[in-house]
C-alpha positions in Angstrom: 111.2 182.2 15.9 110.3 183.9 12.9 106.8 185.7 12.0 105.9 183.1 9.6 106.7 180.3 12.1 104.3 182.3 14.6 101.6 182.2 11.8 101.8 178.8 11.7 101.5 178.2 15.4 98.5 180.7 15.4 96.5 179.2 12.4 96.9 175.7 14.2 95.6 176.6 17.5 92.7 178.5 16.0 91.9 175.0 14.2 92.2 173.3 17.0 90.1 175.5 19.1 87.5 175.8 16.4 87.2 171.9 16.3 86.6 171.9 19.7 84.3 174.0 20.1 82.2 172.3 17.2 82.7 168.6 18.6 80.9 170.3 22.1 78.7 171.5 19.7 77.4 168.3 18.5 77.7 166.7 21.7 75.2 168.9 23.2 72.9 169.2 20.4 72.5 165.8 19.0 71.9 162.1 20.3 73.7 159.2 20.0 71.0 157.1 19.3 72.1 153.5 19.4 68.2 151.9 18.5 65.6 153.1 16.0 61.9 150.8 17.2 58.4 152.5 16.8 56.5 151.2 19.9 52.9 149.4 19.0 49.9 150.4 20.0 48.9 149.7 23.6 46.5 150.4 26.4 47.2 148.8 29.8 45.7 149.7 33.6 48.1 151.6 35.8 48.9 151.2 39.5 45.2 153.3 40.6 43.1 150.8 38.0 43.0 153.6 35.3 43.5 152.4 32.0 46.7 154.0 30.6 48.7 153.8 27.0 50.2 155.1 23.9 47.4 157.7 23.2 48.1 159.8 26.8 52.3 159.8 25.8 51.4 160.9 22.1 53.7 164.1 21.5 55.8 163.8 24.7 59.4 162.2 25.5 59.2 159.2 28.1 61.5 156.7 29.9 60.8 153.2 30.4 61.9 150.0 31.9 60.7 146.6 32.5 60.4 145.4 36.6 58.3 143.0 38.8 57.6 143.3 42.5 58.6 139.6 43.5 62.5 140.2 41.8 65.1 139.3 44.3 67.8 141.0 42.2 67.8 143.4 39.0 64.6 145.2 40.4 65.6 147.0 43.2 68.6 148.5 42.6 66.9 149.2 38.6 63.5 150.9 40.4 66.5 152.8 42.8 68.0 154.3 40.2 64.7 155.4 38.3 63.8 157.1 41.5 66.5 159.0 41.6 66.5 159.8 38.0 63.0 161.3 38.5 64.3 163.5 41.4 67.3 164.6 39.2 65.0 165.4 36.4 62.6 167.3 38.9 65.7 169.4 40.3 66.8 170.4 36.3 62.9 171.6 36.5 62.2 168.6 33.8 59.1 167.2 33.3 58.8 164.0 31.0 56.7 161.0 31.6 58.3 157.4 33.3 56.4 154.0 32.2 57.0 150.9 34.4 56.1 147.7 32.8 55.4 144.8 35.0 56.6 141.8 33.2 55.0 139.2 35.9 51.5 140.5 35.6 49.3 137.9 37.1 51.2 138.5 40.5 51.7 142.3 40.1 48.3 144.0 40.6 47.9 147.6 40.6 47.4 148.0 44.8 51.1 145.7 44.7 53.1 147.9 42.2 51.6 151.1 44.2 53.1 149.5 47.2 56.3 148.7 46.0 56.6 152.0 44.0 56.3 153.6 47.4 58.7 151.8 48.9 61.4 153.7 46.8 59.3 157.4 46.9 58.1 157.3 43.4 55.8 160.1 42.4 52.8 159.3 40.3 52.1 162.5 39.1 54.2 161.6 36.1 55.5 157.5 36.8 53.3 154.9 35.8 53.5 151.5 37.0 51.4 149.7 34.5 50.0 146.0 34.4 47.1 144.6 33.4 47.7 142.0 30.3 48.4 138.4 29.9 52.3 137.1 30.2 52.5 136.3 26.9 51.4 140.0 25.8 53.9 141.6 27.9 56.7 139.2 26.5 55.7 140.0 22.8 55.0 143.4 23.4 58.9 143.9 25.2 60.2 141.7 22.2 58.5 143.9 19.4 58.8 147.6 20.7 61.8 147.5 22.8 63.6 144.6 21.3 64.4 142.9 24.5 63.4 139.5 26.0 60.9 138.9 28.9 60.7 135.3 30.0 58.7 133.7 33.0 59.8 129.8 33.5 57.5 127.7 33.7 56.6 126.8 37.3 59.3 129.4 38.6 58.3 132.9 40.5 61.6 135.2 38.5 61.0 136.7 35.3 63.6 136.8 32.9 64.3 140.5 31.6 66.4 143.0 30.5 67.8 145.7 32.9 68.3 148.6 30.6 66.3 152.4 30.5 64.4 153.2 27.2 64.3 156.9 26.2 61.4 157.2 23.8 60.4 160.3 21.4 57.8 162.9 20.7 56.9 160.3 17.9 56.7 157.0 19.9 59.6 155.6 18.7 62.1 154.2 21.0 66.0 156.0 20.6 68.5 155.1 23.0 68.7 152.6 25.7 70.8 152.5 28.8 72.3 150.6 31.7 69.7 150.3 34.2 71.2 148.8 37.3 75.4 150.2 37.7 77.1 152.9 35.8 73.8 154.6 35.1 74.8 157.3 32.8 72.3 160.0 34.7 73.8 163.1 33.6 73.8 162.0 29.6 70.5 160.6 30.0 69.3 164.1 31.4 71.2 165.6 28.3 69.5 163.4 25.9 66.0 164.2 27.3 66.9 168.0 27.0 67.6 167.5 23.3 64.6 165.6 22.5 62.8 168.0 24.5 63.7 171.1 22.7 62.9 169.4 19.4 58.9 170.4 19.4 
């Protein structure tokens, strides 16, 4: 093989290599963002009666999701896998803030969602279980800020609701969601929130 051949060879592997290294790069630096929603204003009552909202998550990066006590399916497995994405988040030495909306309000009352939060070892130091409106307020509030539909049949005990995790911003505004109940993407959802969290 002749030295200009060689050249070649080496020119092309150091442009490979270099595009490699830039895609990891990006993929570590930047978020896919697949939804762009500033969350209104709101102030609800958490699982000890305190009143809780927007103003105490100003400047900080939060995950939420939308779950009711009474759920005999989506719930559990959805409130499992939060659990454990606190813990992992806790291991990586990551501190962000978890919000729990109750979508069946007049049946979850703070003393029930701090019982059923227990049940699956949630801390409180930094996961609020929050409740404390009317149905129809939750449903428009989950329709404007996260774009998703809550629903509660008339004359039925199961909500309607979306299953996914919401990764919100520094600035309130909602980024990213993801699958909430299989295939949770934990490790990319720990990536994201390391990005955002460097970006102070």
């Amino acid at each position: 093989m002749s030295f200009k051949a060689n050249k070649e060879i080496f020119i092309l592997i150091s442009i490979l290599l270099m595009v490699v290294i830039l895609s990891g790069c990006n993929s570590k630096g930047e978020i896919e963002s697949n939804m762009n929603v500033k969350i209104d204003n709101f102030t609800f009552i958490n699982q000890d009666g305190v009143s809780y909202g927007l103003k105490e998550l100003k400047g900080k990066v939060w995950i939420a999701d939308f779950v009711f006590t009474n759920c005999e399916t989506v719930c559990p497995p959805m409130t499992f896998n939060m659990s454990k994405l606190q813990k992992m988040l806790k291991e990586e030495n990551i501190k962000i803030d978890i919000v729990s909306f109750s979508v069946d309000p007049e049946v979850d009352t703070p003393e029930i969602l701090r019982n059923y939060a227990e049940k699956f070892d949630a801390d409180f130091s930094n996961w609020q279980w929050l409740t404390g409106y009317e149905q129809k307020e939750i449903e428009d509030f989950a329709l404007n800020s996260f774009k998703t539909v809550v629903k509660k049949p008339t004359n039925e005990d199961q909500v309607l609701h979306g299953t996914s995790f919401y990764l919100i911003n520094q600035e309130g505004i909602v980024i990213k969601d993801y699958s909430g109940v299989s295939e949770v993407p934990f490790d990319e959802m720990i990536n994201d929130i390391k990005v955002l969290s460097e970006q102070n």
